[in-house]
N, CA and C atoms of all chains as a GROMACS GRO file, in nm:
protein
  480
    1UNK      N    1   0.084  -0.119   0.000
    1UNK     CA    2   0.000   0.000   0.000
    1UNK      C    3   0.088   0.125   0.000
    2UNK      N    4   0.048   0.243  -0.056
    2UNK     CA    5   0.120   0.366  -0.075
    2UNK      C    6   0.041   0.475  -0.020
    3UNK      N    7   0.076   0.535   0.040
    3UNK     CA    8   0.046   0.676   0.099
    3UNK      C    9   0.081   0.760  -0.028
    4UNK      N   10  -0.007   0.865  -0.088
    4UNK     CA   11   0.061   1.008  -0.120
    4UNK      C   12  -0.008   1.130  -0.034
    5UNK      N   13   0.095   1.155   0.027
    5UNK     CA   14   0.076   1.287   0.107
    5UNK      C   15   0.137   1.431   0.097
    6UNK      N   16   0.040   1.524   0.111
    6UNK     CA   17   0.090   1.601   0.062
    6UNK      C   18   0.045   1.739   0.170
    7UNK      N   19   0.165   1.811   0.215
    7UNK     CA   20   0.175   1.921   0.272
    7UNK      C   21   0.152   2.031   0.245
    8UNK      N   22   0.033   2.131   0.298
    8UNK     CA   23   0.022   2.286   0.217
    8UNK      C   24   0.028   2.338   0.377
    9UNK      N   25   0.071   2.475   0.317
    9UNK     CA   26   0.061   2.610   0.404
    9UNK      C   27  -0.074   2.662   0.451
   10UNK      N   28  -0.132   2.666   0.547
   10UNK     CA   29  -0.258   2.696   0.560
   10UNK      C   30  -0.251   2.837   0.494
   11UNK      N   31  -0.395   2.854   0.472
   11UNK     CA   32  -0.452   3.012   0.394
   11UNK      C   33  -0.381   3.147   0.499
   12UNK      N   34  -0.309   3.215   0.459
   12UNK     CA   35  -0.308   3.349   0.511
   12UNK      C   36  -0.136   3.306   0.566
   13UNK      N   37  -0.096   3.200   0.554
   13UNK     CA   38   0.075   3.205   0.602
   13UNK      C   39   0.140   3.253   0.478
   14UNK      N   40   0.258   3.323   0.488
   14UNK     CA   41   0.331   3.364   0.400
   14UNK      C   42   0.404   3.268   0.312
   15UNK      N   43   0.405   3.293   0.219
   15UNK     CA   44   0.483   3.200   0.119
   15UNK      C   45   0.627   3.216  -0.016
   16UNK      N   46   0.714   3.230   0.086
   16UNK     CA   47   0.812   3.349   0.028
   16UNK      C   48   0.861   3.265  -0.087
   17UNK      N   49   0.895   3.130  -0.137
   17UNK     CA   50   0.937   3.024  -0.207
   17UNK      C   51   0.793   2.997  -0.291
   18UNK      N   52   0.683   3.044  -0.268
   18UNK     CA   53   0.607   3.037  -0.385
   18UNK      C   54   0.606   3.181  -0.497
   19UNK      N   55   0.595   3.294  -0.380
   19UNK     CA   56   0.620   3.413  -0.416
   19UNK      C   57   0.765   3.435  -0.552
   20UNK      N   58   0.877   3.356  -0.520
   20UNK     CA   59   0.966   3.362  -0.606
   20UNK      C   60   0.998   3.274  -0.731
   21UNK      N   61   0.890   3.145  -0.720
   21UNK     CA   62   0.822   3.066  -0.830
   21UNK      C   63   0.739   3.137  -0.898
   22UNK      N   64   0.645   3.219  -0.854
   22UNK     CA   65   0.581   3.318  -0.898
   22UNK      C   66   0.645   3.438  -1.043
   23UNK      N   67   0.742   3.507  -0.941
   23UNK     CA   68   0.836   3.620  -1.024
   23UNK      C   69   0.933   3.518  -1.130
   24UNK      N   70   0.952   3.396  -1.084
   24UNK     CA   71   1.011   3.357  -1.207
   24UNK      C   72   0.917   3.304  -1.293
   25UNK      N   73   0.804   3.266  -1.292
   25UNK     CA   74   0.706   3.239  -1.372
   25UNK      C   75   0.684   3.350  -1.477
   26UNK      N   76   0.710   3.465  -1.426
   26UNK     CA   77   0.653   3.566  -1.478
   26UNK      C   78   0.773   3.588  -1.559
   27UNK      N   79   0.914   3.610  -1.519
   27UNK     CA   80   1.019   3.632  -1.587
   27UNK      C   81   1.023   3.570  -1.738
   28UNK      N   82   0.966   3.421  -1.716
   28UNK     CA   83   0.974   3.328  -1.843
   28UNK      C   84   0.853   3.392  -1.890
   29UNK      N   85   0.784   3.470  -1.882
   29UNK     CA   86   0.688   3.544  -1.978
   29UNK      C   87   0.548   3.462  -1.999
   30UNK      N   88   0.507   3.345  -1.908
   30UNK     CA   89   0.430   3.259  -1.906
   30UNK      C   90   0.316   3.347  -1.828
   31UNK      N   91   0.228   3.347  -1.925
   31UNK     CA   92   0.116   3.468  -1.860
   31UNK      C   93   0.002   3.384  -1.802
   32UNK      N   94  -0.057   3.473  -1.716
   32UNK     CA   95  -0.212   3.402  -1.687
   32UNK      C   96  -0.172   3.331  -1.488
   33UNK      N   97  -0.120   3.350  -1.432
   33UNK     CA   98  -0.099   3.302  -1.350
   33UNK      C   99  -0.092   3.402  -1.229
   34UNK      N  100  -0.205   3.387  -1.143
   34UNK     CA  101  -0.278   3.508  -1.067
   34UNK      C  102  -0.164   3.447  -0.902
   35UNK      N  103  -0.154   3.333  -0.849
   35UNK     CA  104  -0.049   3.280  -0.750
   35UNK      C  105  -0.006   3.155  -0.713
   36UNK      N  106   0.093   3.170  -0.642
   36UNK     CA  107   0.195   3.005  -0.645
   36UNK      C  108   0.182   2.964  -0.517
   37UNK      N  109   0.135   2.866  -0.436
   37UNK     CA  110   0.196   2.828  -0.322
   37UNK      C  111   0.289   2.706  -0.313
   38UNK      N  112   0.374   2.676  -0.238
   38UNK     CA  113   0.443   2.558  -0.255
   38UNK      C  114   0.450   2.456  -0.175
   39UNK      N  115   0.422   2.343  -0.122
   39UNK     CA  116   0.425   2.295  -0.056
   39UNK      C  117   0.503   2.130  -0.040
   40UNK      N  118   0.483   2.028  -0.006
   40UNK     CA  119   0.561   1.942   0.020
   40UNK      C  120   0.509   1.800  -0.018
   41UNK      N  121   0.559   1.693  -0.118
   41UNK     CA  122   0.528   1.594  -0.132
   41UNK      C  123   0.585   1.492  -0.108
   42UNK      N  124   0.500   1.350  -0.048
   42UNK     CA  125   0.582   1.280   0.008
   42UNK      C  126   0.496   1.144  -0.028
   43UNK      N  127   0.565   1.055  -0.073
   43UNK     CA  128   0.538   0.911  -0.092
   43UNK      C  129   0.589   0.812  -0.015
   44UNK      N  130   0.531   0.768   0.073
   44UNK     CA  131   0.545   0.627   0.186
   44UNK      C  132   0.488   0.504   0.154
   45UNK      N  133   0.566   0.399   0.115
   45UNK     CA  134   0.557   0.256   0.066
   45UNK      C  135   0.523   0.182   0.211
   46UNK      N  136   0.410   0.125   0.234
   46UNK     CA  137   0.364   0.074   0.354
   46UNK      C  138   0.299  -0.047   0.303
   47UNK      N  139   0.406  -0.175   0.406
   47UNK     CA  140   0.392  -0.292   0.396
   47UNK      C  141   0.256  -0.361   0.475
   48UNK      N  142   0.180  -0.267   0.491
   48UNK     CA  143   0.072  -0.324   0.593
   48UNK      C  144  -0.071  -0.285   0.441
   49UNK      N  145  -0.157  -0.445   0.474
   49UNK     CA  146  -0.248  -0.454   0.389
   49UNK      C  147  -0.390  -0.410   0.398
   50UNK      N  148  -0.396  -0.365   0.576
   50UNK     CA  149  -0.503  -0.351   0.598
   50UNK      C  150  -0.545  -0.242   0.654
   51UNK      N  151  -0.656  -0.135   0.546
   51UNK     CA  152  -0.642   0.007   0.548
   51UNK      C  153  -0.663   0.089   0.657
   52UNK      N  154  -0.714   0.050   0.738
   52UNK     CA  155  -0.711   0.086   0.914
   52UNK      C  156  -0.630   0.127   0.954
   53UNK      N  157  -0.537   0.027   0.952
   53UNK     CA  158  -0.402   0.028   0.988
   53UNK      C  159  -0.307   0.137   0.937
   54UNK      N  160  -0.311   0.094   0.843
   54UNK     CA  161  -0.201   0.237   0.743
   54UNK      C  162  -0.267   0.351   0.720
   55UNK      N  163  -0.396   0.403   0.754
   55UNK     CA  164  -0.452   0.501   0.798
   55UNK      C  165  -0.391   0.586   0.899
   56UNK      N  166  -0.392   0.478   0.989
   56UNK     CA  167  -0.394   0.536   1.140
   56UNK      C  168  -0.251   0.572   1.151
   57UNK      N  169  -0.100   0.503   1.103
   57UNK     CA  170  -0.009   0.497   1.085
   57UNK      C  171   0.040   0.641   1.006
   58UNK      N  172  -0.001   0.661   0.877
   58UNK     CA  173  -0.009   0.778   0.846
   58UNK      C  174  -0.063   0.889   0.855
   59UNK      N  175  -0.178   0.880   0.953
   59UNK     CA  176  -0.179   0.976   1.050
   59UNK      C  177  -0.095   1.034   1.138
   60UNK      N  178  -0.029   0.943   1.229
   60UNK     CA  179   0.006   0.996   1.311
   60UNK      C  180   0.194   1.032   1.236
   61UNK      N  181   0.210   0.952   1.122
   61UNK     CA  182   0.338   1.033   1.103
   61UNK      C  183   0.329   1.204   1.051
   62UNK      N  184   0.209   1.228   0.978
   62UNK     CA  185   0.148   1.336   0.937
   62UNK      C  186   0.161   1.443   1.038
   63UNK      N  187   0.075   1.389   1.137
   63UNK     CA  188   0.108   1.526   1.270
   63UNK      C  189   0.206   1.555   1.358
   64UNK      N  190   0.288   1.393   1.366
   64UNK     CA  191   0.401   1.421   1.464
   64UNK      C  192   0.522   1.440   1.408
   65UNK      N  193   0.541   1.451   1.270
   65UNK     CA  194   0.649   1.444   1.207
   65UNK      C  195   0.636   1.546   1.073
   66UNK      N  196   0.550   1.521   0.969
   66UNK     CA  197   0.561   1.584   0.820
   66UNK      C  198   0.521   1.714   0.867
   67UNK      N  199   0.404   1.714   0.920
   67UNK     CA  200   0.322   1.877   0.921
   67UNK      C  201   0.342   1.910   1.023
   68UNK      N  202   0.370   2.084   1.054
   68UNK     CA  203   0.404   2.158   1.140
   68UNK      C  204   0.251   2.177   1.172
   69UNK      N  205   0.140   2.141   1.248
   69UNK     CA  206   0.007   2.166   1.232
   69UNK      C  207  -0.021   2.310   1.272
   70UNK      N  208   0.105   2.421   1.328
   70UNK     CA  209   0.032   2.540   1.332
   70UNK      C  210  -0.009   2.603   1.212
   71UNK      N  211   0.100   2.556   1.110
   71UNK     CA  212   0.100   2.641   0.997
   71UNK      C  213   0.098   2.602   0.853
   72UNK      N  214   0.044   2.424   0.892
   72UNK     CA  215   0.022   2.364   0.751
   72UNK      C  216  -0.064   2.267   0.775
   73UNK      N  217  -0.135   2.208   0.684
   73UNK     CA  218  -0.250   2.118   0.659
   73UNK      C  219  -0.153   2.045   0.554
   74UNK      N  220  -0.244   1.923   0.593
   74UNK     CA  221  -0.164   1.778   0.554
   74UNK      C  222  -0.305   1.708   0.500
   75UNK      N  223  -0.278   1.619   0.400
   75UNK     CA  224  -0.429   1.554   0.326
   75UNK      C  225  -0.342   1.458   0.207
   76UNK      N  226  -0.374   1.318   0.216
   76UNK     CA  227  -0.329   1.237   0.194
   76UNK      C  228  -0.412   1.116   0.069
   77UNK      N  229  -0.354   1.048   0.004
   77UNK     CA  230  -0.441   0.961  -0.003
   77UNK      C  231  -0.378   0.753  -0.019
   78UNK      N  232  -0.473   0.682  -0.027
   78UNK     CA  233  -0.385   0.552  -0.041
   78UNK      C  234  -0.424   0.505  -0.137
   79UNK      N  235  -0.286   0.451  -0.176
   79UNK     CA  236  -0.301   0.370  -0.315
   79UNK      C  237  -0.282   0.220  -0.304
   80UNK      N  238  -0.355   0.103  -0.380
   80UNK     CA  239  -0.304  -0.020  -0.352
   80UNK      C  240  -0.187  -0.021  -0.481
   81UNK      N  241  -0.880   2.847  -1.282
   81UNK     CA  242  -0.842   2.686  -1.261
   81UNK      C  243  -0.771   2.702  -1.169
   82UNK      N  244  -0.702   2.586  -1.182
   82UNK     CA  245  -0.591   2.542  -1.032
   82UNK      C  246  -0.528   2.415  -1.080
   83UNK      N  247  -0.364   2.437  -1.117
   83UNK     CA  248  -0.287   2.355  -1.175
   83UNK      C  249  -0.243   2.287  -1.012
   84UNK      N  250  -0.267   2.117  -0.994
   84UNK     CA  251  -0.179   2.121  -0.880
   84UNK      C  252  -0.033   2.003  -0.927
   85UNK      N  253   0.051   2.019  -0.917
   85UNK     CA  254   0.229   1.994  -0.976
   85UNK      C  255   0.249   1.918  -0.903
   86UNK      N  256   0.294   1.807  -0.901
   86UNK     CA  257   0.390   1.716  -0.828
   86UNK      C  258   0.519   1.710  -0.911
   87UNK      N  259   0.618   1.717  -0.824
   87UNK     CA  260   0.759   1.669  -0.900
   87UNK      C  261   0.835   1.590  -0.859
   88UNK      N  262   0.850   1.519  -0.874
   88UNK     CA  263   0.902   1.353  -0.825
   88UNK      C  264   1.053   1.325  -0.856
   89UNK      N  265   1.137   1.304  -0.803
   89UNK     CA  266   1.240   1.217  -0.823
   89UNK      C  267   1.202   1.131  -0.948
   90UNK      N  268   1.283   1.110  -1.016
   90UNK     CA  269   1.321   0.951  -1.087
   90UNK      C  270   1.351   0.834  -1.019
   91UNK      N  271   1.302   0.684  -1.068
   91UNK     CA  272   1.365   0.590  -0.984
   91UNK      C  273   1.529   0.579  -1.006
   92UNK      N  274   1.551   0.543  -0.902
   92UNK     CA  275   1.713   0.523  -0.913
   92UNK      C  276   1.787   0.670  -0.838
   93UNK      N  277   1.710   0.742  -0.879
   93UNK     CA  278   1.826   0.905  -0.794
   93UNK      C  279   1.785   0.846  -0.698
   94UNK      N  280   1.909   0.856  -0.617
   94UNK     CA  281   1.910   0.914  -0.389
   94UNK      C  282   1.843   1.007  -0.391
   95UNK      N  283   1.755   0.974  -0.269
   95UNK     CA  284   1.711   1.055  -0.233
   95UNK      C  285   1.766   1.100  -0.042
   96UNK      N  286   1.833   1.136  -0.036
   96UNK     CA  287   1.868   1.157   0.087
   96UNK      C  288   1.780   1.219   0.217
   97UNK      N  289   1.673   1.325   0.188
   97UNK     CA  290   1.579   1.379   0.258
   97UNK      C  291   1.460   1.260   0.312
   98UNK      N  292   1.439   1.198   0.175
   98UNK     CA  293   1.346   1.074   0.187
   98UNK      C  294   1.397   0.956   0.302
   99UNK      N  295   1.546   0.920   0.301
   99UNK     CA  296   1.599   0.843   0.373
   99UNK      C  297   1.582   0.942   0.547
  100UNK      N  298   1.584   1.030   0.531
  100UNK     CA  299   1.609   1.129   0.691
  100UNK      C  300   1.420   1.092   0.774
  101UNK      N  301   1.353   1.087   0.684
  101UNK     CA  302   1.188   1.117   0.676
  101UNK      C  303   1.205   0.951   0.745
  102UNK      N  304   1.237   0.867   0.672
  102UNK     CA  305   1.243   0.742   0.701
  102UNK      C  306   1.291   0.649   0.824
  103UNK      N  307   1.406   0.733   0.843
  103UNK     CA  308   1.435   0.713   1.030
  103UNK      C  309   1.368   0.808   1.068
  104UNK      N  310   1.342   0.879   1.094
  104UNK     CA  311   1.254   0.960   1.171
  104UNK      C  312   1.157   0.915   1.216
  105UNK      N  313   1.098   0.845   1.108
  105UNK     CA  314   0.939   0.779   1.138
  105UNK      C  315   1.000   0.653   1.234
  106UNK      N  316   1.087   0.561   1.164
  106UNK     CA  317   1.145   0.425   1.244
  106UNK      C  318   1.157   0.490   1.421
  107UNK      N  319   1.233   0.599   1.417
  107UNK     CA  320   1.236   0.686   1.569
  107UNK      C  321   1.148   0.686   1.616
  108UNK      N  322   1.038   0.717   1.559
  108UNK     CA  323   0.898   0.762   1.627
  108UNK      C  324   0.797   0.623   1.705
  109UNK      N  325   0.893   0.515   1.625
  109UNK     CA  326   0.840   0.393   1.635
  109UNK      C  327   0.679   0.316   1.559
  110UNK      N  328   0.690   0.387   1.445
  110UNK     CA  329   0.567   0.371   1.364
  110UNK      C  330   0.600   0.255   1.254
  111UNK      N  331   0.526   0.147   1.263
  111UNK     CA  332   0.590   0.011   1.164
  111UNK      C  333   0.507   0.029   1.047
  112UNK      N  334   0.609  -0.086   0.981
  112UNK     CA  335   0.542  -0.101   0.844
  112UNK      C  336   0.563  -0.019   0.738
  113UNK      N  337   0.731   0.070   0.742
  113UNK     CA  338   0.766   0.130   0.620
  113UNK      C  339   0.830   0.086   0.583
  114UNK      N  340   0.822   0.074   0.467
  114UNK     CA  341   0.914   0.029   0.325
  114UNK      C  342   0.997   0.118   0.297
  115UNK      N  343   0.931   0.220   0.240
  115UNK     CA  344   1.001   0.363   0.148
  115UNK      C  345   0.966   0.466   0.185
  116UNK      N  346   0.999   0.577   0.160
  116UNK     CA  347   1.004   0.689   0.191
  116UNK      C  348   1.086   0.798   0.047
  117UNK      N  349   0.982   0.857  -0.038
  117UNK     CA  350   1.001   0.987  -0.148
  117UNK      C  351   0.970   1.094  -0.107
  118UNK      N  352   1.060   1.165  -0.094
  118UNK     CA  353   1.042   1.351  -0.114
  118UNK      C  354   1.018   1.386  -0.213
  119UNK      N  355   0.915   1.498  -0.237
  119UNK     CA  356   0.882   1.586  -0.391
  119UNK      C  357   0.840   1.701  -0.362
  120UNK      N  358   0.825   1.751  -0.467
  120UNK     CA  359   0.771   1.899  -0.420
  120UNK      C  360   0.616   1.912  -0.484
  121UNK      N  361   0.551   1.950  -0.404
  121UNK     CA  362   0.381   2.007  -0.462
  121UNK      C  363   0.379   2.164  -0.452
  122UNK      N  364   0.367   2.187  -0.570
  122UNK     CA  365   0.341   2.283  -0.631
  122UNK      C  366   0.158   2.331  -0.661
  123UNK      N  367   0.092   2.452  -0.600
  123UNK     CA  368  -0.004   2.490  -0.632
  123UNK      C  369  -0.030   2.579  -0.745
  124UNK      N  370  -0.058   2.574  -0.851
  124UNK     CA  371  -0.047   2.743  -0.943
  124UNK      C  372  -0.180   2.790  -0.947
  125UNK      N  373  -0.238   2.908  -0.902
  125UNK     CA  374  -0.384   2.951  -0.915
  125UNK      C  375  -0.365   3.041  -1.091
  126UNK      N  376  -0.458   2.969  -1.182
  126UNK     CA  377  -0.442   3.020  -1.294
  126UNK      C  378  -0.599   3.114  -1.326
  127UNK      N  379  -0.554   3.248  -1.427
  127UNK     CA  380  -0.685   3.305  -1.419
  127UNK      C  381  -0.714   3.245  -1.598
  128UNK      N  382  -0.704   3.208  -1.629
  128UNK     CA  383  -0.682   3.102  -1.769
  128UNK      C  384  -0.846   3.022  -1.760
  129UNK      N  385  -0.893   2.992  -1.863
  129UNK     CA  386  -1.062   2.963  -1.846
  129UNK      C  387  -1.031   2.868  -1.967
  130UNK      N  388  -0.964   2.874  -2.085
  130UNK     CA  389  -0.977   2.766  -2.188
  130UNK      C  390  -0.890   2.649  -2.089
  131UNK      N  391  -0.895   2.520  -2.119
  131UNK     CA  392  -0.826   2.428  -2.069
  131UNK      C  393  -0.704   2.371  -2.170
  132UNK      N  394  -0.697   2.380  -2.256
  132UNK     CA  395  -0.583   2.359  -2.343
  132UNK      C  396  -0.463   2.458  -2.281
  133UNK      N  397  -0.515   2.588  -2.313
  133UNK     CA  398  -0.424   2.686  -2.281
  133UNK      C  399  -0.325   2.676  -2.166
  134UNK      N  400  -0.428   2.654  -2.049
  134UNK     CA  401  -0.414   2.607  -1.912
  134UNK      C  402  -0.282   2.550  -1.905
  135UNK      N  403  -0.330   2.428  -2.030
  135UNK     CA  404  -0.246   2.288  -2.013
  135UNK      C  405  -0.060   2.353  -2.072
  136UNK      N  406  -0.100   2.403  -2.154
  136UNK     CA  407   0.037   2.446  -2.227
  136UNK      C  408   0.130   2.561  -2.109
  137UNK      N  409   0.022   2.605  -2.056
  137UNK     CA  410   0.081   2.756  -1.995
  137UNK      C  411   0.180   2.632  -1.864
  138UNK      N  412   0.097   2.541  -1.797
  138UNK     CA  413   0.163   2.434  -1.716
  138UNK      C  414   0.239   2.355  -1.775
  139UNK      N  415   0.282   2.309  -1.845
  139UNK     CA  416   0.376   2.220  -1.940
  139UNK      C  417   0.481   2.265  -1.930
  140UNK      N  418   0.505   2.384  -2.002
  140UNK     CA  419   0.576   2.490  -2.022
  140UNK      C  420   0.630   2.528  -1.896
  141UNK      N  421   0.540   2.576  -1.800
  141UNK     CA  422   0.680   2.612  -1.592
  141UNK      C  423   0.697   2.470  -1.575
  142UNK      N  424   0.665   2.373  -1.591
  142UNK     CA  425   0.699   2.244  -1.514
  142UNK      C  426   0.845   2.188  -1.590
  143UNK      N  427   0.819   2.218  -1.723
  143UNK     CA  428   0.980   2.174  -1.821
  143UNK      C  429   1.088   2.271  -1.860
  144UNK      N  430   1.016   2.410  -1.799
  144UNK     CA  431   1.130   2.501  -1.801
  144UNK      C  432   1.186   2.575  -1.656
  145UNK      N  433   1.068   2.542  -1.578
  145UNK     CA  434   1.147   2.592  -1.464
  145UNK      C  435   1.142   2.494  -1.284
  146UNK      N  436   1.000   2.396  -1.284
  146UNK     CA  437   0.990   2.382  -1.147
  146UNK      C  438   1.084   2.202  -1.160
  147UNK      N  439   1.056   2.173  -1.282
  147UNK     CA  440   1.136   2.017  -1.291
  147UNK      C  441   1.260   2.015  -1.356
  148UNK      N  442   1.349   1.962  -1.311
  148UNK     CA  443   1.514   1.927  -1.303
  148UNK      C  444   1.477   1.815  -1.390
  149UNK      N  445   1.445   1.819  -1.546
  149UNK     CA  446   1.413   1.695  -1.605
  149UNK      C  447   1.513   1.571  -1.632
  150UNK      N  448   1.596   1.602  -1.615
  150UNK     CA  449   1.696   1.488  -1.548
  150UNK      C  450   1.737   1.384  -1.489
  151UNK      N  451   1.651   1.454  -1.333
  151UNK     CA  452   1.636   1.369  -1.208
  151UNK      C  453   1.488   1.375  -1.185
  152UNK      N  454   1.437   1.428  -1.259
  152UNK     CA  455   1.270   1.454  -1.182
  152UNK      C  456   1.156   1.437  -1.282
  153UNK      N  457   1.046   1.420  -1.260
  153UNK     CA  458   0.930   1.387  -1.309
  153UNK      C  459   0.824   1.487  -1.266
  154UNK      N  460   0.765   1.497  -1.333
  154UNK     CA  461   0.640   1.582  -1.333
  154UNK      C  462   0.491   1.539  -1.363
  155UNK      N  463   0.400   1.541  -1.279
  155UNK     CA  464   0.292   1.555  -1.354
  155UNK      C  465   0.149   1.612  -1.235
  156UNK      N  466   0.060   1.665  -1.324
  156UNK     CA  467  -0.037   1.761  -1.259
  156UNK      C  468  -0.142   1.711  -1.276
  157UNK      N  469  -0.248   1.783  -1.238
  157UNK     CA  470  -0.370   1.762  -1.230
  157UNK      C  471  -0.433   1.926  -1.256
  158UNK      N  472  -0.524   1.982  -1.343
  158UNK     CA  473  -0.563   2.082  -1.368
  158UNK      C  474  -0.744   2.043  -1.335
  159UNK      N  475  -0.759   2.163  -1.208
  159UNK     CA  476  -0.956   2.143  -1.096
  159UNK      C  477  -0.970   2.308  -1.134
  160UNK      N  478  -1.073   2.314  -1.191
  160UNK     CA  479  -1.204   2.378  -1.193
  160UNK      C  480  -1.179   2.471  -1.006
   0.00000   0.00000   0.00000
């Protein structure tokens, strides 16, 4: 089973590394693009078959480890 | 719209961050990992309304500026 999880900045935190994806977006002259946020992706190969389990497992690596929960939201999904 | 970017390693590159993520979790004492990938997620808020366009305007930052096509992989998802 596979976790993809993926880390964002909650609404209203600053985002200085999207902000400069942004200005270079713009540099390359690629129009139409109103803002960038950036956040964090992560793929976990989990040897456990039974989805409860690797739920609960990637939960708790989610809050005690990937996401800073003051200042980011975490949302995941599993793949067989 | 709303381009959302994943950029992935290739198989075979080290990933060294992925390996750090990986004891960390073993530390934490959470079983049942295999693997462990770092990537980056990328959000782009586009003011773009045709979907072709969309698609090209994203093609285009992902192979000229947010993916190291080399070592990395790309691919998105473009939501309404």
């Amino acid at each position: 089973m596979k976790a993809r999880i993926k880390i964002t900045l909650k609404n209203g935190v600053l985002d200085p590394q999207g902000k400069a994806i942004h200005h270079a977006i713009d540099a390359l002259g690629i129009p139409g693009v109103d803002d960038v946020r950036q956040g964090k992706y992560i793929e976990v190969a989990l040897n456990e078959t039974d989805e409860t389990k690797a739920k609960a497992a990637v939960e708790r690596m989610c809050r005690e480890l990937l996401a800073n929960m003051v200042i980011e939201n975490y949302s995941y999904e599993l793949v067989r």
